[in-house]
N, C-alpha and C positions, 0 to 999 in steps of 0.2 A: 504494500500500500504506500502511498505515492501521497505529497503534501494537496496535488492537485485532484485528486479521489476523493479524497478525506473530503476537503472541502465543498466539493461536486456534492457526495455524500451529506452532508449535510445542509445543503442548500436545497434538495431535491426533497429532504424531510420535513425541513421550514416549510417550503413553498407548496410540499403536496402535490407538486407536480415538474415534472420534466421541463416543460416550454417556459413555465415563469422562473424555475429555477436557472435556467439558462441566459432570460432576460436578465435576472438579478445578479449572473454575475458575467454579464457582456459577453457570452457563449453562444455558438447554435446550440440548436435541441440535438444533434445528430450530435456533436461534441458530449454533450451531456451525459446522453446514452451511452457513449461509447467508452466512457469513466466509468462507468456504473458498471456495465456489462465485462470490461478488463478487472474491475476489484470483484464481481461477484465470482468470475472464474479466477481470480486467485484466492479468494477464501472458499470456494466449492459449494456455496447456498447463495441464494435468491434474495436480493433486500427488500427488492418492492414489486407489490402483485400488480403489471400492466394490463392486467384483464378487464381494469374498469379506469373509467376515469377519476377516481380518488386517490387513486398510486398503492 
């Protein structure tokens, strides 16, 4: 885990979502994802359920 995950990481939990989390920290959404998705494959579980829009 990377300073810039972490942060992604919890800016994604603030915000409850992907796209404002990305606004909030001057990021695309595809950026965003793409932190989240790199730290959940290195710790081997899932952070947030995309199956709905609440995150």
């Amino acid at each position: 885990m990377d300073i810039n995950q972490l942060e992604v990481l919890i800016a994604v939990a603030r915000e409850k979502s992907f796209s404002r989390a990305a606004e909030s920290l001057g990021r695309t959404q595809p950026a965003v994802s793409q932190a989240i998705r790199r730290l959940e494959q290195e710790i081997g579980e899932k952070l947030f359920d995309r199956s709905s829009k609440d995150g």
